[in-house]
C-alpha positions in Angstrom: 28.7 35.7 5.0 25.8 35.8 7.6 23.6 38.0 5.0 24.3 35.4 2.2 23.1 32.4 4.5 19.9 34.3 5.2 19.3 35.0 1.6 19.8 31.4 1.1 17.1 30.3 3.8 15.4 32.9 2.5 15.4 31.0 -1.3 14.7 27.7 -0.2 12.0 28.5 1.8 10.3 30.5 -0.7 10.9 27.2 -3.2 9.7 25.1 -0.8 6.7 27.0 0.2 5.6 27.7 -3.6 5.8 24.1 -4.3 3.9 22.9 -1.3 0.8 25.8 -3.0 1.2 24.0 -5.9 0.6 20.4 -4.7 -1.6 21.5 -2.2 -3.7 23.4 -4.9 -3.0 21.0 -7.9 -2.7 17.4 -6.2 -0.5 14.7 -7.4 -1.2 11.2 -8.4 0.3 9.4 -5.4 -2.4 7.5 -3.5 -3.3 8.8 -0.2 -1.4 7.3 2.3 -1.6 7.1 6.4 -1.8 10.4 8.2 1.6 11.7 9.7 -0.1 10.3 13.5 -0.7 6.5 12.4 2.6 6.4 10.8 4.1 7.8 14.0 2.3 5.2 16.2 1.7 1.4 16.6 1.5 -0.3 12.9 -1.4 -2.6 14.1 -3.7 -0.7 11.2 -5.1 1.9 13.3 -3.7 4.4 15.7 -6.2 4.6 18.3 -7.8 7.7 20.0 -5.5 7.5 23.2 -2.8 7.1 21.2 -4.0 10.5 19.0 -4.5 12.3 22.1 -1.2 11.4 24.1 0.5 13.1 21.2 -1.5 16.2 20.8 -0.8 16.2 24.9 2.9 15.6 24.1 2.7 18.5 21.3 1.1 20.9 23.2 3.7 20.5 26.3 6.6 20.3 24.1 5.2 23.8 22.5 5.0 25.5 25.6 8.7 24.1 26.8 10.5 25.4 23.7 8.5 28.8 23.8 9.4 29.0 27.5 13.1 28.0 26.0 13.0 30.4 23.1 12.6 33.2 25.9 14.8 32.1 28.6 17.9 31.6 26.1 17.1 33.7 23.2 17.9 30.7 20.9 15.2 30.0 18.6 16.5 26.8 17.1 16.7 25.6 20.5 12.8 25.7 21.4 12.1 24.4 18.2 14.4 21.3 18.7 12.7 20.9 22.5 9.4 20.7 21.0 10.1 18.3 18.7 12.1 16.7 21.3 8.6 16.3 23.2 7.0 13.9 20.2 9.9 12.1 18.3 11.8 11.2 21.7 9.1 9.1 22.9 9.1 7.7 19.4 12.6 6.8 19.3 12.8 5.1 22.9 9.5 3.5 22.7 9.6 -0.5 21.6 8.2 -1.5 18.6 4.8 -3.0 19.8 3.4 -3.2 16.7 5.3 -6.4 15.1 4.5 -7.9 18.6 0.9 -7.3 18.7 1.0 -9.0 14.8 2.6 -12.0 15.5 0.2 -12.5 18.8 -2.9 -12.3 16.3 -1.5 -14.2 13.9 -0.6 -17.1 16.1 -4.1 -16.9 17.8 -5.5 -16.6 14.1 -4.1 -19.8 13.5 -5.1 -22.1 16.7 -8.5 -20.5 15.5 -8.0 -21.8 12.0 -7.3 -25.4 13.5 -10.1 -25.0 15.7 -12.4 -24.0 12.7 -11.0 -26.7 10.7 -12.4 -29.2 13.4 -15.5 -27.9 13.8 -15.8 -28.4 9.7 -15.0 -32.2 10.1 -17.9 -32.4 12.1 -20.2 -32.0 9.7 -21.1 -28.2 10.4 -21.8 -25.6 7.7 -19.3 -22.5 7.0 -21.4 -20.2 8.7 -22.7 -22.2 11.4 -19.0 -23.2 12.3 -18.2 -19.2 12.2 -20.8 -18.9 14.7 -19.8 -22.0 17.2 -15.9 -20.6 17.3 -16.8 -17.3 18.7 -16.6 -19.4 21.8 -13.6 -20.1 23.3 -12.0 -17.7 20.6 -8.1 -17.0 21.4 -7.7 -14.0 23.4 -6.0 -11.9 21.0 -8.7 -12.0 17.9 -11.6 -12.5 20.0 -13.1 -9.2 19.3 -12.2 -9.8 15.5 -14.4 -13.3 15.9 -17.3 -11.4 18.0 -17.5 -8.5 15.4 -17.7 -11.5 12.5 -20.0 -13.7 14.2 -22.3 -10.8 15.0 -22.2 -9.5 11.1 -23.4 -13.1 10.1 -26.3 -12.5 12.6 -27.5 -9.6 11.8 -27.8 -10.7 8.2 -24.6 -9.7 6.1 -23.7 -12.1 3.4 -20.9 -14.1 4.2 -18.6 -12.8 1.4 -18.9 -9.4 3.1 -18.5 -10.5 6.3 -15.2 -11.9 5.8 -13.8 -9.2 4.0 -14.5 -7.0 6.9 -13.2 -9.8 9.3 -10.1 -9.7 6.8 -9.5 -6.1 6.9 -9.6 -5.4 10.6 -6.7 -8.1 11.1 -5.1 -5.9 8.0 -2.1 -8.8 7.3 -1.4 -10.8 4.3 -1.0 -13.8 6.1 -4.5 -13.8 7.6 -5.8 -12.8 3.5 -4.8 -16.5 2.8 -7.4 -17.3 5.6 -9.7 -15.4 4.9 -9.9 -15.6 0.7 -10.0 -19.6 1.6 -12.9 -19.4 3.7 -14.6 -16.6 1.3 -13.9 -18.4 -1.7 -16.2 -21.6 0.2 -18.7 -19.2 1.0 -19.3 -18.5 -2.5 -18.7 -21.9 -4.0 -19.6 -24.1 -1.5 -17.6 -27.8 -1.9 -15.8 -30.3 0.0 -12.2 -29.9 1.1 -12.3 -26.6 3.1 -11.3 -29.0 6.1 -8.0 -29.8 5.0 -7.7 -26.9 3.4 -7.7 -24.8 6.6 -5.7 -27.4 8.9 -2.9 -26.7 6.0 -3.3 -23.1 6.6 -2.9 -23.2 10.4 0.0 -25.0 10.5 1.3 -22.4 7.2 0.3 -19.9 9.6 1.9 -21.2 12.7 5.4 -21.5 10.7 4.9 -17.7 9.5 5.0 -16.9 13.1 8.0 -19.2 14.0 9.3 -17.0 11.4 8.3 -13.5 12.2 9.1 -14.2 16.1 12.5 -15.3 14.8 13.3 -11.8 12.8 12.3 -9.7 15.7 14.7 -11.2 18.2 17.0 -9.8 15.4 15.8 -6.4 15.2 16.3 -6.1 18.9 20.4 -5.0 18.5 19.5 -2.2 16.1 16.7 -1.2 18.4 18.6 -1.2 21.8 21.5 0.9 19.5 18.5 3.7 18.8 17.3 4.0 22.0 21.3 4.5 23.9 22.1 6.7 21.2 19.1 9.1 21.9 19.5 9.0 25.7 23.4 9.9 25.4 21.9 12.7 22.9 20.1 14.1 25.4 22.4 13.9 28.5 24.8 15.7 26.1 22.0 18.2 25.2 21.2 19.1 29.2 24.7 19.5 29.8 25.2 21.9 27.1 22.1 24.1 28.5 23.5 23.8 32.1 27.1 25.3 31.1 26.0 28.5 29.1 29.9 28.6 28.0 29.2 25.5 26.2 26.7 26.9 24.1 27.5 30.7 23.7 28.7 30.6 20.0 25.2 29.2 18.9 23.6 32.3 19.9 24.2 34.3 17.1 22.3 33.8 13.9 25.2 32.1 12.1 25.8 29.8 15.2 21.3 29.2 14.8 21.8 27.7 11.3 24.9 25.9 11.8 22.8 23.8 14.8 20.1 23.6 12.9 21.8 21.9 10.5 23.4 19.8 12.5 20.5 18.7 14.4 18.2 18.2 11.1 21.0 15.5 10.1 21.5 14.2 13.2 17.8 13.6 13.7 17.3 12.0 9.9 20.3 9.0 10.9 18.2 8.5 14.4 14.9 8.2 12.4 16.7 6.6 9.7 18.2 4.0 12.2 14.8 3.6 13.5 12.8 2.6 10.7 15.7 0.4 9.7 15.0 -1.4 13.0 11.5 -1.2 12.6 8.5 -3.9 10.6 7.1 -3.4 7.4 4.5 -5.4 6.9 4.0 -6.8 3.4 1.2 -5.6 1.8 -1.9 -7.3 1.3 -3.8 -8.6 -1.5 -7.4 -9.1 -0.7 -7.7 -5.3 -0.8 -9.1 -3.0 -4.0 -5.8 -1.4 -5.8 -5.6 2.1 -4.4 -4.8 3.0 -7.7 -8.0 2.7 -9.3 -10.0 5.2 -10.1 -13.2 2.9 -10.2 -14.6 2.0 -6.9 -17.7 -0.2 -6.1 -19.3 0.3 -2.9 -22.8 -1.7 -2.2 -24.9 0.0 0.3 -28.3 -1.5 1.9 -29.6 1.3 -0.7 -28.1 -0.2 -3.8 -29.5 -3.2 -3.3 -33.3 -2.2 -3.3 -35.0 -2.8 -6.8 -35.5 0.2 -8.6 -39.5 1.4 -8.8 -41.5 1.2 -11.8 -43.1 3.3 -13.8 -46.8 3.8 -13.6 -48.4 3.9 -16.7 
């Protein structure tokens, strides 16, 4: 029995690893999508550095625990599941910031659309008004105003500038902002006004919204987070009574936990992402898709030289 389970590992691993040569060498069709580290942080766009390196840090201790494991109890499976343990723990436990950080930019993106709106009924131009809200620019989009305003000064066309303001908030709702205010810059005409005081308060009820499905989320959440802290009180006691866990010493009793903990892990991650935000996906972006892409540099811009006769 226990040579026909290693010939079975044996065959799926082989599968597995020819097929992963084979995409690897090949490549598929799918577009590229966010690396393994930004999935497993904050969905705010970008996982920053300290984020990147608190999980190497996390990896690299929870490497050296399972090896340390491995040697102490001669149970492979063990050290493998501590490492991991190290990484997708804090995962699990760890509230979902990222649908919080969202909704704060989004409502600060609207009391900045209002204020924008105002500054519009004035009298003021698009891009002068772009310049006058960087000040007193809500807290949480501030940086995102700054980085625009500064663009506009250093002499970026306004269409460009807003499509890089639009992709740094990365959200669908702030598109409809943002395509409004660059769709004025190019065709400039009356009515962008009103136009953004109806956004604002579109924008405002979005949050209403948002704020209201995350106060649901919060059961599922709190049911994760018990369920992987009685996981791992059950775990500890298991290494503390060596009795306990005797029978998954031998190479049968190895693949029998590792079973058990690959599914047991899947319905915790499972659970998780159930609980977790998936933003919708936005439209003022090129279709990954496509295999034709247009990118303008300072370069393509510059006539081309004639020939001398």
């Amino acid at each position: 029995m226990t040579a026909l389970l290693l010939w079975v590992t044996a065959g799926l691993a082989l599968a597995g690893g020819v097929v992963g040569v084979v995409a690897g060498i090949v490549g598929t069709t799918q577009p590229k999508g966010p690396s393994v580290w930004a999935r497993l942080g904050a969905r705010t766009g970008h996982a920053d550095r300290d984020a990147r390196m608190r999980r190497r840090n996390r990896l690299a201790a929870g490497a050296i625990a399972g090896t340390l494991l491995w040697l102490v109890t001669g149970v492979f499976v063990t050290g493998v599941l501590v490492a991991l343990a190290f990484v997708g723990v804090p995962w699990l436990l760890a509230p979902t910031k990222g649908a919080t950080a969202r909704i704060e930019k989004l409502e600060a993106l609207g009391d900045w659309t209002q204020r924008l709106s105002n500054v519009l009924r004035l009298g003021r131009g698009l891009d002068e008004a772009l310049k006058l809200s960087r000040k007193g620019a809500p807290e949480a989009i501030a940086e995102e105003v700054g980085d625009l305003v500064d663009r506009l000064q250093v002499g970026w066309r306004s269409t460009d500038a807003l499509r890089e303001f639009g992709n740094t908030l990365d959200d669908v709702t702030a598109d409809k902002v943002t395509a409004a205010l660059i769709l004025s810059a190019s065709d400039r005409g009356p009515g962008l006004a009103q136009a953004l005081e109806d956004l604002a308060v579109s924008v405002h009820e979005e949050v209403a919204k948002r704020r209201a499905i995350e106060s649901d989320r919060a059961k599922p959440r709190t049911t994760v987070r018990w369920m992987t802290i009685i996981t791992l009180g059950v775990v500890v006691a298991g290494l503390l009574v060596p009795g306990y866990t005797a029978p998954y010493g031998t190479l049968l009793g190895q693949l029998v936990l590792a079973l058990l903990a690959a599914g047991f892990i899947a319905v915790l991650a499972w659970m998780r992402q159930l609980a977790d935000s998936r933003p919708i996906p936005r439209f003022l972006i090129a279709d990954p898709r496509s295999r034709v892409t247009v990118r303008m540099t300072a370069a393509d811009e510059l006539p081309l030289p004639q020939e001398v006769s």
